[in-house]
N, C-alpha and C positions, 0 to 999 in steps of 0.2 A: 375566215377570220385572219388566215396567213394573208390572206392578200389585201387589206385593210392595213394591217400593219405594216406591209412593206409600203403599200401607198403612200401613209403618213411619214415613216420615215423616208423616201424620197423627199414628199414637199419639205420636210424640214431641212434637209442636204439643199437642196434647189434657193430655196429661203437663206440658208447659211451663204451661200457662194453668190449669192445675188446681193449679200447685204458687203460681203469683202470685196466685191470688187466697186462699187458703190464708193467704198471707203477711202479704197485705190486712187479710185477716177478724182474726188476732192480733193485729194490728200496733190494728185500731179499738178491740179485745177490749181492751187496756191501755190505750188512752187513754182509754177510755170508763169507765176504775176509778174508781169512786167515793171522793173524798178525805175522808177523816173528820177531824176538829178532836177532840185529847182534850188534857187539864193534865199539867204537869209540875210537877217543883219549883218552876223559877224563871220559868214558863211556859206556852207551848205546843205542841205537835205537830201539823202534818198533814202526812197521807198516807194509807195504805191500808195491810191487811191482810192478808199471806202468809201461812198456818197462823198460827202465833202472834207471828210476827214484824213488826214494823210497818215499813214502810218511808216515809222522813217527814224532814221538815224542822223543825230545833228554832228556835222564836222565842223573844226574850225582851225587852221590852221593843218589843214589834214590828221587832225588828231579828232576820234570821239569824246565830243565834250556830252552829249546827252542823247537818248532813245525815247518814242513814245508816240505820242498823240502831237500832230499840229495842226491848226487851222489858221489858215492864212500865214502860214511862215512862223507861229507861235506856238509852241507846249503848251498843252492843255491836258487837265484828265491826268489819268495813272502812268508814271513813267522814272525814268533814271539821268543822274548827271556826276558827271565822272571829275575825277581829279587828271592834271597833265599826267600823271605817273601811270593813268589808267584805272588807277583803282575806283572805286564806287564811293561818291562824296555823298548822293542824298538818294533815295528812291518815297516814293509817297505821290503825292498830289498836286497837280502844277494848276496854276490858274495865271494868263497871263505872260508865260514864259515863266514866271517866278515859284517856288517852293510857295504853298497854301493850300492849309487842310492840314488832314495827318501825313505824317512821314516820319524818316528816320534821317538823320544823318552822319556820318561817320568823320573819324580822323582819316590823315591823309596813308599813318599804316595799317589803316582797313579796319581798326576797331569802332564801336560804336561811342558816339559822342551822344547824340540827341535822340529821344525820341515824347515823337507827342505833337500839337499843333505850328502850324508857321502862317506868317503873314507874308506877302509882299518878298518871299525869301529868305523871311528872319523865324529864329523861333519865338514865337506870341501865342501866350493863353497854355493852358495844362498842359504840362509833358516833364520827364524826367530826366535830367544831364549824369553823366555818368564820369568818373576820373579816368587819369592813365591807363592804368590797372583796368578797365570795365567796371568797377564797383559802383554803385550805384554814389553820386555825390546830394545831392541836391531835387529832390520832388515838391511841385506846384505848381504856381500859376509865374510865367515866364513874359518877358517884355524888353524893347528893344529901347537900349540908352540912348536918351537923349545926342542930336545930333553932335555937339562941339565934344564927345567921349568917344566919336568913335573910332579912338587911331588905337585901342585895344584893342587883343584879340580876338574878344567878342564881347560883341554888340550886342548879341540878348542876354539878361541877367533876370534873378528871381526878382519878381515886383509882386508885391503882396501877400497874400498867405502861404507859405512855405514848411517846406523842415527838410534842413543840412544834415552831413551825417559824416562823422568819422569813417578815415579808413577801414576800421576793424567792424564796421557796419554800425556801431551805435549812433544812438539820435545825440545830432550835438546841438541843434538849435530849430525849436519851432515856433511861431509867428508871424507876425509883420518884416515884408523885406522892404525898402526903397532903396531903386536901383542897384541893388546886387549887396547890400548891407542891411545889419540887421537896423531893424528902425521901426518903430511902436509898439506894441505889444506882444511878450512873446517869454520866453523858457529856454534856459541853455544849460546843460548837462554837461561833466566830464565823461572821459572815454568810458565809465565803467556804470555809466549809465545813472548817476544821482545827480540830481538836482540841486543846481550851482545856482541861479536866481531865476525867479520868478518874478514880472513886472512890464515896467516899461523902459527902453532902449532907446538908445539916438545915437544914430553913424556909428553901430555897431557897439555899443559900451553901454551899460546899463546906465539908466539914466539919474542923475543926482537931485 
């Protein structure tokens, strides 16, 4: 009986140190990947090669402007792009080289600004913008302003059904947005949470 048990614990010691060093052997296997340098547009790439996939660090001006997925010299798939200062500007979903899908994006002192869908590298479709503070500002459906508006800050603003919200977290205004104002149907509240009118809006004024 002693000697069954000693057997079994062997193979499982034997089993143990067969499975670490395994773990060893992959673990040197990747680091020992050889990093390739190849151009991009405004730039360069390195990293190494998955089937056709690269996986790599994008520089530009010798600074990290992005990390992730490329094929063919583009971002694709899950990955990150940075601000000059270094800090993390967006991380989520590239399609194209551009922000699309979910993601998040931040301000440039590292708080959170966006998060929720993007198009094309804009925010478009549900997600929620946030203020200074991080407070939640604004939750709904998001869309990018028409081109002759876009010398403002930003280009995405709520389009369609929405609700804004006071700093102190109460709802200040739910319904119809167009381009970033209120505009058709919709309820706007004071800070203390009662109901100021109820109706229909245009360019943000209740409507006469």
């Amino acid at each position: 009986m002693g000697g069954i048990i000693l057997l079994v614990f062997i193979i499982i010691v034997g089993v143990g140190i067969w499975l670490y060093l395994t773990a060893q052997k992959n673990g040197d296997s990747a680091s020992q990947q050889q990093l390739i340098k190849i151009p991009c547009q405004d730039g360069y790439i390195i990293g190494y090669y998955v089937g056709s996939r690269f996986f790599g660090q994008r520089f530009v001006n010798n600074r990290l402007a992005s990390e992730g997925i490329f094929v063919n010299a583009v971002q694709v798939g899950p990955g990150k792009e940075y601000f000059e200062n270094g800090l993390l500007k967006y991380e989520g979903n590239f399609a194209n080289g551009l922000a699309s899908g979910q993601g998040k994006l931040y301000e440039e002192n590292g708080k959170l600004k966006y998060i929720g869908n993007f198009t094309n590298g804009y925010a478009s479709g549900q997600g929620r913008i946030f203020d200074k503070n991080g407070k939640l500002k604004c939750e709904g459906n998001f869309a990018r302003l028409p081109s002759n508006q876009e010398n403002i800050k930003d280009p995405s603003v709520p389009n369609g059904q929405c609700k804004e919200y006071y700093d102190n977290g109460q709802l200040k205004y739910e319904g119809d947005f167009v381009n970033g104002v209120w505009h058709g149907e919709g309820r706007s509240y004071d800070r203390n949470g009662r109901l100021i009118y109820k109706g229909k809006f245009a360019y943000g004024k209740p409507a006469k």
